[in-house]
N, C-alpha and C positions, 0 to 999 in steps of 0.2 A: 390631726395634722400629720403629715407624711414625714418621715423622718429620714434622712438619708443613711445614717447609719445604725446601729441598733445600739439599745442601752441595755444594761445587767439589767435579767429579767426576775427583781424583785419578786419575790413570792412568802404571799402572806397565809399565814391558815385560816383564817376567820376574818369576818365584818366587811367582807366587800360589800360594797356600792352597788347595788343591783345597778346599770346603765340599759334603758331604754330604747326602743326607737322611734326615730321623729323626732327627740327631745331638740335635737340641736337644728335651730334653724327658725322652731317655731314660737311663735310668741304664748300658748297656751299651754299649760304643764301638762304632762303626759297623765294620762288614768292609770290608775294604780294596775298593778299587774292582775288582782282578780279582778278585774273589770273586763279583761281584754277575751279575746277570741282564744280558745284553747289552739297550743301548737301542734304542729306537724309531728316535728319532732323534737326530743328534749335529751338533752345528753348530760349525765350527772358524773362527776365526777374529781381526783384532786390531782391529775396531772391533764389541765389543758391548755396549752400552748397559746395564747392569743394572737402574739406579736402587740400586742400594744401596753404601753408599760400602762396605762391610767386603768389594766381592766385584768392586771397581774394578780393571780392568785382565786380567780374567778373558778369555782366548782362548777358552774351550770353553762347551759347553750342552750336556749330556744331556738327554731326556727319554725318559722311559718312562709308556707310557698316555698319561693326561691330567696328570701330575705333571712338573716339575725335578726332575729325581735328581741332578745333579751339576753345580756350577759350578768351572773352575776352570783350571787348564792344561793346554794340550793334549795332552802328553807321557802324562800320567798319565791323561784320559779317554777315551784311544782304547783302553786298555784292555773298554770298554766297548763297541767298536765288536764286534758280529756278524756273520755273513751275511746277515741280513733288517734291518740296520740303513739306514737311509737317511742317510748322509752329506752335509754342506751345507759345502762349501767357501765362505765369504763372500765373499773377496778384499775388496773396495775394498767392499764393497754394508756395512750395517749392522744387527744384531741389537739391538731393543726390545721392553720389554714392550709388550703389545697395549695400543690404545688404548680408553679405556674413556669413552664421551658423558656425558659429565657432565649432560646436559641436551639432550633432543628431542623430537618427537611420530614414533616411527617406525609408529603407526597410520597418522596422516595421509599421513605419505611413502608409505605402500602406496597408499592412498585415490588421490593423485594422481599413480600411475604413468603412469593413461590419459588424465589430463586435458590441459586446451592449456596448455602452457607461456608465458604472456606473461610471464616474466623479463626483466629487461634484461639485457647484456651486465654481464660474463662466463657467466651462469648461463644466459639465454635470447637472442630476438633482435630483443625490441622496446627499438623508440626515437620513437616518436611516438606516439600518439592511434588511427592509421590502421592501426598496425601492428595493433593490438587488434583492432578492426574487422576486417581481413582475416584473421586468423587465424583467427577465431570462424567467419567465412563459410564458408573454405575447410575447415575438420573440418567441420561440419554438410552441404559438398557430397561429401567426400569419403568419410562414411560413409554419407553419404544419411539422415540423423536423421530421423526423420518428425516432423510439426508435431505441439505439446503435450509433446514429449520435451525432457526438461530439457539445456543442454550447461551444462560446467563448467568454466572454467578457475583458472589460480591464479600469482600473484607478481607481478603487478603494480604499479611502483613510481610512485607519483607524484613523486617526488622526482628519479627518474631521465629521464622522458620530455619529451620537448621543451615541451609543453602546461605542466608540474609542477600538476597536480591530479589529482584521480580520474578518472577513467570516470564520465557519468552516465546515466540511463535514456536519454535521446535518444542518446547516442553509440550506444548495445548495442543499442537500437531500428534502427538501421545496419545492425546485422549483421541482426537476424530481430525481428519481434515476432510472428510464430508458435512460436516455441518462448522455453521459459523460460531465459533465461541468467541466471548465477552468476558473481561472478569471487572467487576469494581474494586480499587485496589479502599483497602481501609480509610482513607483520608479522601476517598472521593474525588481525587485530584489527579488521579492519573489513571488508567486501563490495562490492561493486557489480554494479547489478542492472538488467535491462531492466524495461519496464510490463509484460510478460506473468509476468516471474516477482512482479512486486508484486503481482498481481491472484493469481496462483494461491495465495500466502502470505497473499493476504489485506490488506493491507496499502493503506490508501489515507489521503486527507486527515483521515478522523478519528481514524485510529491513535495514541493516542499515544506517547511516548518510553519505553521500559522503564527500571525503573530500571537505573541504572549501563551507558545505551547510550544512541542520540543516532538521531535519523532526519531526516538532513540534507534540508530543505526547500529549494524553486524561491523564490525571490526574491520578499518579501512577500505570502505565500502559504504554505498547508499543504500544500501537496501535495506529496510526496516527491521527490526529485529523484533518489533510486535510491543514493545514499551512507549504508550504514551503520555504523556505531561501533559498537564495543563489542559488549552485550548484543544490541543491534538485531540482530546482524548472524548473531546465531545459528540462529534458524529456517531460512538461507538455506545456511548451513557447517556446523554438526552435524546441523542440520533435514534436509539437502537431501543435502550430500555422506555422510555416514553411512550411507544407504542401499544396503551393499550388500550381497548374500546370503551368508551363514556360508562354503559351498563357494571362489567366491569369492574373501571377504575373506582366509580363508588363502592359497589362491595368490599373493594381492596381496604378502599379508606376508613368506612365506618369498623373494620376490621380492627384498621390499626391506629384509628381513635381507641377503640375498647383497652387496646394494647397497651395504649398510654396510661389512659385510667387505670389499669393493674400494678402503676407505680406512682398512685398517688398525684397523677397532674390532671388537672382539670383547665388548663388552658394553655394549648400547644400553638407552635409555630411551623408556619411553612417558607423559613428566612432564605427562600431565592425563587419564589414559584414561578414558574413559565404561564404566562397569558393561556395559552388552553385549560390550564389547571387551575387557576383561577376562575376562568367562565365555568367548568364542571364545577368545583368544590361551590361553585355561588348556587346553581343549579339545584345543584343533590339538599345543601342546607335549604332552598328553595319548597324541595319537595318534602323532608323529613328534617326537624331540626338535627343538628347534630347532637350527640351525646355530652360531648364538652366543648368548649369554646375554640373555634381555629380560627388565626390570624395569618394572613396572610404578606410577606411583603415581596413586592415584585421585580425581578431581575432585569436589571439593568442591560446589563454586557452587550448585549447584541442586541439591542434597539437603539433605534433610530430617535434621533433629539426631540422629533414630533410626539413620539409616541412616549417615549420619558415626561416628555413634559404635560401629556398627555395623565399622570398617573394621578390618582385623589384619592387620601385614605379614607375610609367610613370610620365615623365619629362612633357607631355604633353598630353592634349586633343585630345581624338579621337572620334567624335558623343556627345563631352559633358560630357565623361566618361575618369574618369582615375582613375589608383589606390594611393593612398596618400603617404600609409605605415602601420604600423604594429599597434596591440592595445593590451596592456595588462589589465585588469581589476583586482586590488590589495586587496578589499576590497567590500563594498556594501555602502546602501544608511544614510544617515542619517536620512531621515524622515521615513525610515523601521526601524531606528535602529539597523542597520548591517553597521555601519560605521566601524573603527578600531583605536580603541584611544590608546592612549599612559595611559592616567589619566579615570577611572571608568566614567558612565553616570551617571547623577545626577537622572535620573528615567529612567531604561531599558525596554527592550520590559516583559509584563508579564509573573511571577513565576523565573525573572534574577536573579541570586545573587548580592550581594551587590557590589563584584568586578570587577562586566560587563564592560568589555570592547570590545566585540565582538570579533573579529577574521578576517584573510588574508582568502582571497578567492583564491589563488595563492600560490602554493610555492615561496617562496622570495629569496633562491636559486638559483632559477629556472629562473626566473626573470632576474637577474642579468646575468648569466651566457648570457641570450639570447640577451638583450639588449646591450649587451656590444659587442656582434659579429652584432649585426644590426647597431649599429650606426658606425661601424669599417667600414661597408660597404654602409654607408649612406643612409640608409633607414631610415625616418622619422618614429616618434614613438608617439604614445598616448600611457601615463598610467593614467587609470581610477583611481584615489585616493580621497578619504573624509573624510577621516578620518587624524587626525596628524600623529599616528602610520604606517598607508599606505605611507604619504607624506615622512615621515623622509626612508622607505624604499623604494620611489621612488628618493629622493636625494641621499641614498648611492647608490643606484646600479647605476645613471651616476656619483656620484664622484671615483665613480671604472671603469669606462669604459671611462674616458678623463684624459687628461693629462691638470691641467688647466694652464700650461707655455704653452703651445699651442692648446686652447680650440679650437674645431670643432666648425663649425657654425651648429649643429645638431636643435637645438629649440624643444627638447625633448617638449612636453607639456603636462602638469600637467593637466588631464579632474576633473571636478569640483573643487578639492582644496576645499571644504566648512570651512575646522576646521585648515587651515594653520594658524601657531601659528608664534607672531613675529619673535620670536626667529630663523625660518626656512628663509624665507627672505632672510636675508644678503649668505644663501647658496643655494638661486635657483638665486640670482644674477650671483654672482659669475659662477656657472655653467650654462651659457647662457639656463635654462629652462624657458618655457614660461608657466606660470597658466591659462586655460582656466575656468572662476570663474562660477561658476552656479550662476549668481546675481538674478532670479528668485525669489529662495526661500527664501528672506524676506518675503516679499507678501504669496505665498504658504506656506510655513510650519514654518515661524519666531515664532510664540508662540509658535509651536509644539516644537523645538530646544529650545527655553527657557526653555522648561519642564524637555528637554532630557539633556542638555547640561551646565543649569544654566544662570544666565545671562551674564556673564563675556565672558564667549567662544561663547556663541549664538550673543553675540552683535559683535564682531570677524568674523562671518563667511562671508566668499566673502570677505575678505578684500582689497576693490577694491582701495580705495584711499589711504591707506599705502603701496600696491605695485607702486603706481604710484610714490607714495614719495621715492621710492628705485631708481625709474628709470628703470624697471623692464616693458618687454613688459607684455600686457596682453589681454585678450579677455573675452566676456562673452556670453553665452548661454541661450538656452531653454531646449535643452535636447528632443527635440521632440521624441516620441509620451507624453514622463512622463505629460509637459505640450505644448500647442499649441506652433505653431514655430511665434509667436506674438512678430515681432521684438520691433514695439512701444512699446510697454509692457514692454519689455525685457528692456529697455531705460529706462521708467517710473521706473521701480523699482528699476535700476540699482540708476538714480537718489533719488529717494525719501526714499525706504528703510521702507514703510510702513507695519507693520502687518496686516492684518485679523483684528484685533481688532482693530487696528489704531495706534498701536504703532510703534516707532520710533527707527528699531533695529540698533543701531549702528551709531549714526547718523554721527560722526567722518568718520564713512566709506563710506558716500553719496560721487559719482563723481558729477563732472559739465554735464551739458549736452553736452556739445563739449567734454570731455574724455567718456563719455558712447557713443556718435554717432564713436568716434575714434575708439573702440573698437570693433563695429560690422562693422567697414570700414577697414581703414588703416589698425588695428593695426590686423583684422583676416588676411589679404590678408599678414602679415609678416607672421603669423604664419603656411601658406600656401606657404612659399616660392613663392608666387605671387606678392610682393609689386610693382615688374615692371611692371605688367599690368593690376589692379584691386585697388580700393582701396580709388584711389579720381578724380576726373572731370580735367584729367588733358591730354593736347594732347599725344597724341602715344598712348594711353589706351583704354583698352575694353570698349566700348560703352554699360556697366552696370551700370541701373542709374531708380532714382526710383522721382515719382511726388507723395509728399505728401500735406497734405490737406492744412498744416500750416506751418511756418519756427519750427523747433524745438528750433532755436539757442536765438528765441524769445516770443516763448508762454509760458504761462504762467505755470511751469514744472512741476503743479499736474495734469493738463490736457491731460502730454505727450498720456497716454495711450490713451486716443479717440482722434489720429491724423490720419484720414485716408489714404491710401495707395490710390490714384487716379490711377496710372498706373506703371506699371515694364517693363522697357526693360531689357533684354536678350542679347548681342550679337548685339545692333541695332534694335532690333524686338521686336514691342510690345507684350508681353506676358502674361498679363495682365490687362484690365480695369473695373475699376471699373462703374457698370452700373448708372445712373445719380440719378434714382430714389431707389438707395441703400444709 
C-alpha cells in the first residue's frame, strides 16, 4: 500500500520475514525459495533502505531480470544464489530504491552538454562579470567559431557574481560582436544577449514586450539592453538553443541519461518538452531502449486549445519513454526575481517600483479553462508555480475543475511551490494536489530570497515539513539543468536548509532524513502514478535500486551531500559504476 508519508524506519537485526513475489494477489502460496529459479542478482547486506516499513531490517535483495523476487534474510536467500549469480557483499556501503527526479528538463541538460558553463561555484567557475567575458572569448578561439555562428552558454547567476546583475549587450559585445551570443541565465527564465544576437532575432527599439515577458531597456530609452524575462527570452533558448539535428540530439540525450544515472536516478523527467522532442525522444527509445526510464510532460504555453487537448499520457513504457502529461508554467523564477507574489518584494530586480510584484507568464483564464478539460479527461498536469500569486491561481483553476464531494485522484502537481504561504495548505490538501518543492534553493539562492523576500517568507520557502504536518504528499527536486541533478545534494539540503553563508533558513522546515529519502523514492513514484512498481525494495517491483557509499538513515546528516553513488541499476542492469579510483 502506498503511503503518503513515511514512517520511522524501524530496523530489526534478526528474524525477518523473507517476503516473496507473486505472493500477493495469488490464491496459491508461493514455492519455497530453493525451489525457485536462481537470481540475477543477490545483494547481502545490514544497511538496506527499503522504503517499506513491513520489509525493515531486511539483509538480502534478490533480483531476477528487471523484478525484486525476494526480500528478506540472508540465511534463507542465498538459497537463490547460482553459478551465474552476481553476488553484492554491501558491507558498510548502503542499499536504496533508485532515485526517481520528481521534476527537470533532461532535454535541455543534453542541449547544454557542449555549451560554456558560466555557473558559479560549486556547479561552475565564475565569480565576476569578467569571468563571463573570458570564457565566451576563449571557446570561440578555442574552436575557431567563424563569425555569424551563434556561441551559447548557460547558468549564469546574478545573484552570485560580484557585479550582482545580469550580463548586458555591451558586456557580451566584449567578448565578440561578430558572432551571436546567448547566455541561459541559471533559472532558465530569462537570457542575455550581445547586439549581434538582437539584430539576428530581430529585435530592436521598436520591439515590443510579449505578453507574459519583459525586454529590459538602456536607461530612458527603448533600446534594448540585451536582458530578457520571461517570454522575451524564448526566441533566444528554444528559438536558438533547440536547434539541433535528430542524429545529434540523441547522442546528446543518451549522454545525459548516463549523466543522470551517475547520481543514482533511474527515472528522469523532461517537465516542459516541446513536440519535436517528444516525437525524437519517442524515436530514439523506438530504436535503442533507453538506459533509464524518461517521462515526458508536454508544454503547454504556446499551443493551441486543439492541440492541448490533443495531448494523451501513455499508461506505459515503451523503450523507456512515455509521455507523463501536460505542463503549464504560471509565473517565473524566484532567484531571477520573476516570481508572482501576492504582497511587493522586499528588494526587486533593478530600476522596480516599490510595488513589484512581478507578473503571470500565462493567461490564468486560459489556464483554467484548459486544465479543467485535461484533468476531465485524466491527463496528468504540471503547473510551474513560485510565487504565492501563481500558487493561489494554480489552486483556483483545479478548485473549479473538481468537484471535492467527489475528488478525482488527479495529483495535479504544484512544480517548485517556493513562496507557498500557510494559509494555501489546508487547500491543496483538500484538493488532492501534490507540491513538487524545489528544496535545493536554501543552499543556492537562500540569502539571495532573504534579500528579495525578507526573512519571514524566505525562512517559508520549500515548506517541506509543514506540508508533511498536513499530511500532504509531496516531492522535491533539482530542476536540472538550473542546478546538477545531485540527488545526495538534493537530500543534504532538503535536510539541513543551509545558506551559502551558513545560515539556517527555516530551520522549523528541516525534514528527517527518512522523509527527504521518501520524497525522492516513494513519495515521487506516487506522484508519477507508479507507486505500484517503483519506489521501495519491495518483491513484484522494478528492480531500480541504487549502492551508495554510506547508509543515509545513519551518517552523520551534514555529510549527506558527499555520500557517493557506488552503482545504479536500471531495470536490473547495471548502468552505472562508479570507477574505484574516483
Amino acid at each position: 500500500m502506498h503511503r503518503n508519508l513515511p514512517q520511522p524506519l524501524a530496523r530489526t537485526a534478526l528474524g525477518v520475514l523473507v517476503v516473496t513475489l507473486f505472493a500477493a494477489g495469488c490464491s496459491a502460496p508461493a514455492p519455497p525459495v530453493s525451489a525457485r529459479p536462481p537470481a540475477d542478482l543477490l545483494f547481502l547486506g545490514d544497511h538496506i533502505v527499503t522504503m517499506d516499513d513491513a520489509l525493515a531490517g531486511a539483509n538480502a535483495v534478490a533480483v531476477r531480470g528487471d523484478t525484486i523476487v525476494a526480500v528478506g534474510d540472508a540465511d534463507e536467500l542465498l538459497a537463490l544464489q547460482g553459478p551465474q549469480t552476481r553476488t553484492i557483499e554491501l558491507g558498510e556501503q548502503a542499499l536504496v530504491p533508485g532515485f526517481i527526479d520528481a521534476h527537470g528538463h533532461v532535454a535541455f541538460v543534453a542541449r547544454l552538454i557542449d555549451f560554456v558553463n558560466l555557473s558559479s561555484p560549486p556547479v561552475g567557475p565564475v565569480e565576476k562579470m569578467d569571468d563571463i567575458v573570458r570564457l565566451l572569448r576563449e571557446r570561440i578561439a578555442e574552436r575557431e567559431v567563424p563569425a555569424g555562428e551563434w556561441v551559447f552558454g548557460y547558468g549564469y547567476d546574478d545573484s552570485l557574481i560580484a557585479e550582482n546583475r545580469h550580463p548586458t549587450r555591451d558586456d557580451l559585445d566584449g567578448a565578440s560582436t561578430d558572432h551571436p551570443i546567448a547566455l541561459m541565465h541559471v533559472s532558465g527564465h530569462l537570457a542575455a544577449v550581445n547586439s549581434a544576437a538582437l539584430t539576428a532575432v530581430g529585435i530592436d527599439s521598436d520591439t515590443v514586450d510579449p505578453p507574459g515577458g519583459v525586454i529590459r531597456r538602456r536607461p530612458n530609452t527603448n533600446e534594448p539592453n540585451g536582458v530578457m524575462e520571461e517570454t522575451a527570452a524564448v526566441p533566444f533558448t528554444l528559438g536558438q538553443f533547440g536547434r539541433v539535428g535528430p542524429e545529434r540530439f540523441e547522442r546528446l540525450l543518451r549522454r545525459a541519461l548516463d549523466y543522470h544515472a551517475s547520481f543514482g536516478i533511474t527515472t528522469v523527467q523532461d517537465g516542459g518538452a516541446i513536440l519535436p522532442d517528444v516525437a525524437a525522444m519517442r524515436a530514439a527509445a523506438g530504436r535503442e531502449a533507453f538506459a533509464i526510464d524518461v517521462v515526458a510532460y508536454v508544454m503547454t504555453n504556446a499551443l493551441d486549445d486543439e492541440t492541448v487537448d490533443g495531448i494523451r499520457h501513455d499508461p506505459a513504457y515503451d523503450g523507456g519513454f512515455r509521455i507523463g502529461g501536460a505542463k503549464f508554467v504560471l509565473d517565473g523564477s524566484p532567484q531571477g526575481r520573476t516570481a508572482w507574489l501576492s504582497e511587493p518584494y522586499t528588494e526587486g530586480p533593478e530600476n522596480a517600483p516599490a510595488d513589484y510584484v512581478a507578473y503571470p507568464a500565462y493567461d490564468i483564464d486560459t489556464y483554467k479553462e484548459r486544465v479543467a478539460r485535461l484533468i476531465e479527461r485524466r491527463t496528468p498536469v504540471l503547473v510551474h508555480a513560485n510565487g504565492d500569486a501563481a500558487i493561489d491561481a494554480t489552486i483556483e483553476g483545479i478548485a473549479e475543475a473538481v468537484d471535492p464531494a467527489a475528488l478525482p485522484d488527479h495529483r495535479t502537481v504544484i512544480i517548485h511551490a517556493q513562496l507557498m504561504r500557510p494559509d494555501q495548505l489546508p487547500a491543496v490538501k483538500a484538493l488532492g494536489l501534490v507540491p513538487s518543492y524545489y528544496a535545493a534553493h536554501p543552499f543556492f539562492w537562500g540569502d539571495w530570497h532573504r534579500r528579495s523576500f525578507g526573512e519571514e517568507r524566505a525562512a517559508h520557502t520549500s515548506p517541506v515539513k509543514a506540508t508533511i504536518e498536513h499530511g500532504i504528499p509531496l516531492t522535491v527536486h533539482n530542476d536540472a539543468p538550473v542546478v546538477p541533478p545531485d540527488i545526495m545534494r538534493l537530500i543534504h539540503i532538503t535536510v539541513n536548509r543551509t545558506t551559502r553563508s551558513g545560515h539556517v533558513l527555516g530551520p522549523e522546515q528541516r525534514a528527517s532524513v527518512a522523509e527527504a529519502l521518501h520524497a525522492v523514492t516513494q513519495g515521487a513514484a506516487y506522484q508519477y502514478f507508479e507507486e505500484d512498481s517503483k519506489g521501495s525494495i519491495t518483491p513484484g517491483k522494478r528492480a531500480d535500486l541504487v549502492i551508495l557509499g554510506a547508509d543515509p538513515l545513519t551518517a552523520d546528516p551534514t555529510t549527506l551531500a558527499d555520500t557517493p553513488v557506488i552503482e545504479t541499476f536500471a531495470r536490473g542492469r547495471s548502468v552505472f559504476r562508479r570507477s574505484p579510483d574516483s
